[in-house]
C-alpha positions as CSV (number, residue, x, y, z in Angstrom):
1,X,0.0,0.0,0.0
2,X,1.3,3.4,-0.9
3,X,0.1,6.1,0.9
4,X,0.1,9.7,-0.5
5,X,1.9,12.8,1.2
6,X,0.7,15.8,-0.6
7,X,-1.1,17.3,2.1
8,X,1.5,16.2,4.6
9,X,4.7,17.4,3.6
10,X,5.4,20.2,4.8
11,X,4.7,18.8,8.5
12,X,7.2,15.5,7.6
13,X,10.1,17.7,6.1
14,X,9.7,20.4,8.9
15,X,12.1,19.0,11.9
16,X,14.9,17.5,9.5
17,X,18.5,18.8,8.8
18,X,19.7,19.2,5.5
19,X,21.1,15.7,5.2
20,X,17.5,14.4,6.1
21,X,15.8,16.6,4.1
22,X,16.7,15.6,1.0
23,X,16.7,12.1,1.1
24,X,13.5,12.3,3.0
25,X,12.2,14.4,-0.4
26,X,13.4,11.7,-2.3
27,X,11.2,9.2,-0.7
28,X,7.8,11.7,-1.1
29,X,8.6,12.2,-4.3
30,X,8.8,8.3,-5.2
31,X,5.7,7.9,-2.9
32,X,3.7,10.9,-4.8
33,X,4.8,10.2,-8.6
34,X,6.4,6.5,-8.8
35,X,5.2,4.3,-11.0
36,X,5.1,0.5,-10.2
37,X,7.2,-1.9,-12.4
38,X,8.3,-5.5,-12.4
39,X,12.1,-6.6,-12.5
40,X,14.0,-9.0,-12.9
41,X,14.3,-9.9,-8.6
42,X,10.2,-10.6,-8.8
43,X,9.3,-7.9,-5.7
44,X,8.1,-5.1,-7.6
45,X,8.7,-1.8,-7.2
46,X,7.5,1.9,-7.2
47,X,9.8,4.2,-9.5
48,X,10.9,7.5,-10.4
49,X,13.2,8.2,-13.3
50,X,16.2,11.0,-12.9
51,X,16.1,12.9,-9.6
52,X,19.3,14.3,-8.9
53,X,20.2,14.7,-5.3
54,X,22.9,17.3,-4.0
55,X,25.4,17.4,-0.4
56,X,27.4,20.5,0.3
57,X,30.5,20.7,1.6
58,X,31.0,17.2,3.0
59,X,34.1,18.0,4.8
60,X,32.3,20.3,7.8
61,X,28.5,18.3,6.9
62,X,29.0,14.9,6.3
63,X,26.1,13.6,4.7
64,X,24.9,10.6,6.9
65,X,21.2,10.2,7.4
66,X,20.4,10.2,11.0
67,X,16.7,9.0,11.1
68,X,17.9,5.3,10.4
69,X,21.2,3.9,11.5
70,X,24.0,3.7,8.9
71,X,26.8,0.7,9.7
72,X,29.7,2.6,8.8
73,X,31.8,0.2,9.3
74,X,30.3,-1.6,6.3
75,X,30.5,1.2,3.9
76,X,34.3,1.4,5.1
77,X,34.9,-2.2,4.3
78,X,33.0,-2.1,1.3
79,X,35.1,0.6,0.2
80,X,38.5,-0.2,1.0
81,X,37.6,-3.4,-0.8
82,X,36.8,-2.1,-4.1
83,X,40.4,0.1,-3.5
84,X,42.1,-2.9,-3.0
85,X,41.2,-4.6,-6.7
86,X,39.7,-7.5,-5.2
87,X,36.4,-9.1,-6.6
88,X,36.5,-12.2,-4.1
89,X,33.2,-11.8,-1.4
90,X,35.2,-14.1,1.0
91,X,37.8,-11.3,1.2
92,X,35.4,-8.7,1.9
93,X,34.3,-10.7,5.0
94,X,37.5,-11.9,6.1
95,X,39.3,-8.8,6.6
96,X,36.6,-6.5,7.1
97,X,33.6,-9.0,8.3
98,X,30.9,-7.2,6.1
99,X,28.9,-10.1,4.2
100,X,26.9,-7.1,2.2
101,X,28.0,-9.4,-1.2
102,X,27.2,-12.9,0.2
103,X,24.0,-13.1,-1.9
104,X,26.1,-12.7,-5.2
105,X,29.1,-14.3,-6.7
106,X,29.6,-18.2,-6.5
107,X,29.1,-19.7,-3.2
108,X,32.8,-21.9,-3.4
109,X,35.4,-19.3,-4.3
110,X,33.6,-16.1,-3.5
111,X,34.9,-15.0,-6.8
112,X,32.0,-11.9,-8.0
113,X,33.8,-10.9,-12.0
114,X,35.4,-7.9,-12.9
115,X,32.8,-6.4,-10.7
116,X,33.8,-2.6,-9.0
117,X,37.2,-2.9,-7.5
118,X,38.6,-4.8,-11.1
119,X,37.4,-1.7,-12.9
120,X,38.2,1.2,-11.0
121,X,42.0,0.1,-10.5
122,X,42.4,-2.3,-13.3
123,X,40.4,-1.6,-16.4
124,X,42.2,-3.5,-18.8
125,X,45.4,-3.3,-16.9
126,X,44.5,0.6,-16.3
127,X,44.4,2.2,-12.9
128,X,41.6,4.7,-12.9
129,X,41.8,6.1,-9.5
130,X,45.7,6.8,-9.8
131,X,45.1,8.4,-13.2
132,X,42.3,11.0,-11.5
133,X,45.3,11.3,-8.8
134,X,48.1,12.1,-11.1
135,X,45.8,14.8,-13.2
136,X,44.3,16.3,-10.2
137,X,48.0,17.1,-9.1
138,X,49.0,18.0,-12.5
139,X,46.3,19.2,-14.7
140,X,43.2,19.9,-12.0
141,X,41.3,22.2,-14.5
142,X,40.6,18.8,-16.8
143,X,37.2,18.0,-18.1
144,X,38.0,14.4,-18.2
145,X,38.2,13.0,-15.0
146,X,35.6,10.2,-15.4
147,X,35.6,7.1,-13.6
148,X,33.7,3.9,-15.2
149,X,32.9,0.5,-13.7
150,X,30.4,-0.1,-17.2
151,X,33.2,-2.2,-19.0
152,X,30.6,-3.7,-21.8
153,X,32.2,-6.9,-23.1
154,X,32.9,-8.0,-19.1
155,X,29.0,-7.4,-18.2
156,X,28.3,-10.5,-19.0
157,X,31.1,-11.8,-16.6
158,X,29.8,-10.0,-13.5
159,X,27.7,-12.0,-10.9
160,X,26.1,-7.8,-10.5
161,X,26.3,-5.5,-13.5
162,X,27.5,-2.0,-11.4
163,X,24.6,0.3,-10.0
164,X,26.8,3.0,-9.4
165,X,28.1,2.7,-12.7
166,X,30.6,6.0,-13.3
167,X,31.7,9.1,-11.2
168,X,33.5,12.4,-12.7
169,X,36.1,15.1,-10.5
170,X,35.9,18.7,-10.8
171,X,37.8,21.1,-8.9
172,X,37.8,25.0,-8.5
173,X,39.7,27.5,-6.8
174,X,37.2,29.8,-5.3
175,X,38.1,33.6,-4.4
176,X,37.7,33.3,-0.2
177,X,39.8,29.7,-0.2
178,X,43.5,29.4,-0.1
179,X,43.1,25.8,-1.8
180,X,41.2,24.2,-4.3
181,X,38.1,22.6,-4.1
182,X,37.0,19.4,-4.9
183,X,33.4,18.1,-6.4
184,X,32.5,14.5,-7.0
185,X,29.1,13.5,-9.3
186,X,27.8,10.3,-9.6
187,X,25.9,8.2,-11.6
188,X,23.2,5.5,-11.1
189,X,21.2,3.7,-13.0
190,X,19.6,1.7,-10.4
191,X,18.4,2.9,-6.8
192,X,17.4,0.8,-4.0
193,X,16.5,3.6,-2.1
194,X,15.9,2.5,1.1
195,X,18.6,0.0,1.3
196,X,21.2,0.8,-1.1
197,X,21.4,4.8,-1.5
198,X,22.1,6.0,2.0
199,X,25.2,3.5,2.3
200,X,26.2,5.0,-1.6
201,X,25.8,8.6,-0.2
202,X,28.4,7.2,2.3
203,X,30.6,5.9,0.4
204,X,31.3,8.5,-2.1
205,X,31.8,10.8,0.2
206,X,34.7,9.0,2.0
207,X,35.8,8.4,-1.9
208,X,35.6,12.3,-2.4
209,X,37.0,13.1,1.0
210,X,40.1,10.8,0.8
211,X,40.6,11.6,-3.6
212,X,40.9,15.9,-1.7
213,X,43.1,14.6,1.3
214,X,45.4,13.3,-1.2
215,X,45.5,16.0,-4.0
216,X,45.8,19.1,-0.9
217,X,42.0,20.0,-1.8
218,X,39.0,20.6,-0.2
219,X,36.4,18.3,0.0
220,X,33.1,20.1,-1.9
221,X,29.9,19.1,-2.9
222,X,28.4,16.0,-3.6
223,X,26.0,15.4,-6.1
224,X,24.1,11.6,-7.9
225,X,22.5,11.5,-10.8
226,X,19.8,8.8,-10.3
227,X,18.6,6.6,-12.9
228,X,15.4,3.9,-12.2
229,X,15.0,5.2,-8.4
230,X,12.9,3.2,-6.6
231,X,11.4,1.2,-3.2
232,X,10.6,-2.3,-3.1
233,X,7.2,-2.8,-2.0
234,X,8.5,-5.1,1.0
235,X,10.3,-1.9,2.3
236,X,7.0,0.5,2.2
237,X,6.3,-0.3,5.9
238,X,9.9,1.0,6.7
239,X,9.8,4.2,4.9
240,X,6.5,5.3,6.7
241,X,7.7,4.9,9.4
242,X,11.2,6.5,8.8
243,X,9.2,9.3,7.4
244,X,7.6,9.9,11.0
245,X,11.2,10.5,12.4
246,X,12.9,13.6,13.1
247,X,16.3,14.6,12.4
248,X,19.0,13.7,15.5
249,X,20.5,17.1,16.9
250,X,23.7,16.3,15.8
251,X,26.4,17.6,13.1
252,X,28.2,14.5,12.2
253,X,31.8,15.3,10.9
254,X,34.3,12.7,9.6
255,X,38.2,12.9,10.5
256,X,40.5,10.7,8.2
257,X,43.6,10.1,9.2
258,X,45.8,13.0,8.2
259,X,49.5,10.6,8.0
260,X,48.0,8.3,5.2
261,X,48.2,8.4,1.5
262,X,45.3,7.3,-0.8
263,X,46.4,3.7,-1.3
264,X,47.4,3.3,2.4
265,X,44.2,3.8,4.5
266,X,42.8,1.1,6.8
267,X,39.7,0.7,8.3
268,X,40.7,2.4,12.1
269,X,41.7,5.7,9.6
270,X,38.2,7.0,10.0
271,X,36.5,8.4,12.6
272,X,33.0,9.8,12.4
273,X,32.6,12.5,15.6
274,X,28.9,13.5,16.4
275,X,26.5,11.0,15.0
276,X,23.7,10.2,16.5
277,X,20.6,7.9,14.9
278,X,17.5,6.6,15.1
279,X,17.4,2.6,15.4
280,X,17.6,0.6,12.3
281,X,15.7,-2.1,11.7
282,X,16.2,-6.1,12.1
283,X,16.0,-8.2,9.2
284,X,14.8,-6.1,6.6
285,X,14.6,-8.2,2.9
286,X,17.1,-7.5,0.5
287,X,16.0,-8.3,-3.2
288,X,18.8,-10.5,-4.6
């Protein structure tokens, strides 16, 4: 059952801090004009096509929802795995005990394809992060600081085909800063909103915060381009009653440890001061 929020909007959006605000817009406005469609997981879902959602200046606002707990210790993981090149799940959950990927891959190796980590660091025996390092430091005016993990012929090789599919840099030096600043977009082309997206908010921010700590830039704005955006019916029950929360008083800010380089960082290099949350909540369905 969807239930419509016209009316109610401006009450639900009211007691929210900017974080909050906007993905909590993002779920009204799936709620208000989605659209229901099949796929190929058989729970159906309501769907929006190309909101874009914007975070300002991560490095003083990091944007992590507070009206549902985020694990951050899984969007670290998660991260630091893709850095590392590896596409084995049983890696993930060894050294960093997140099983996010156990649903995918095969089940003896843990081997998942040329999935995110194999294309951002070796695309054809090509480093895409270290090339967006080296032209940052060298060339940060460039208009082709791209990122892809939508390698065509390898698709078919991948136990996931990538959601978050490519990101692009772009950095300015204002008139009031002494330093550049540094922008991240994204791009989507599938959402699992209430699941998926707030982790992804996460994790490109750390991406974007760590890419600026290396290049001597500060960390800017972050802003996803969202494909098919949607909510599986079986999380409807969840979002109303996320959408009844208010914001947390609290102005979380994330430190990263100033000694390490890009390719060095571990998982005790982060440290998130002043968040506070809501509860999540236990076994929620994941469509596989």
């Amino acid at each position: 059952m969807i239930n419509k929020y016209n009316e109610n909007n401006n009450l639900l959006l009211s007691e929210l801090n900017d974080v909050d605000y906007t993905y909590h817009k993002l779920l009204l406005n799936i709620l208000n004009n989605g659209v229901w469609k099949q796929n190929r997981t058989g729970i159906k879902t309501i769907s929006i096509f190309g909101p874009q959602i914007k975070f300002y200046n991560i490095g003083e606002n990091f944007p992590i929802i507070t009206t549902k707990k985020i694990i951050l210790r899984s969007v670290i993981g998660e991260l630091l795995w893709f850095l590392s090149g590896s596409t084995n799940k049983f890696e993930l959950k060894e050294k960093y005990g997140v099983g996010i990927w156990d649903n995918w891959g095969d089940d003896k190796t843990g081997e998942m394809g040329p999935i995110y980590g194999h294309q951002w660091v070796n695309w054809n025996g090509i480093n895409q992060l270290q090339n967006i390092l080296n032209t940052l430091k060298t060339n940060p005016d460039d208009r082709r600081m791209i990122v892809s993990s939508w390698n065509v012929p390898q698709i078919k090789d991948m136990a996931l085909p990538p959601c978050h599919w490519s990101y692009q840099f772009y950095s300015a030096k204002y008139p009031n800063n002494s330093k550049r600043t540094l922008h991240l977009i994204e791009n989507q082309r599938s959402v699992d909103t209430f699941l998926g997206l707030p982790f992804n908010i996460v994790s490109y921010a750390l991406l974007l915060m760590m890419i600026a700590q290396e290049v001597d830039m500060i960390p800017g704005n972050l802003i996803m381009n969202l494909g098919d955006t949607h909510i599986y019916e079986n999380h409807l029950d969840y979002i109303h009653k996320q959408l009844k929360r208010k914001s947390k008083d609290c102005r979380p800010v994330m430190q990263l440890n100033k000694n390490k380089g890009f390719w060095e960082f571990e998982s005790e290099d982060f440290k998130l001061l002043g968040y506070d949350s809501h509860p999540n909540w236990k076994g929620v369905p994941i469509a596989v």
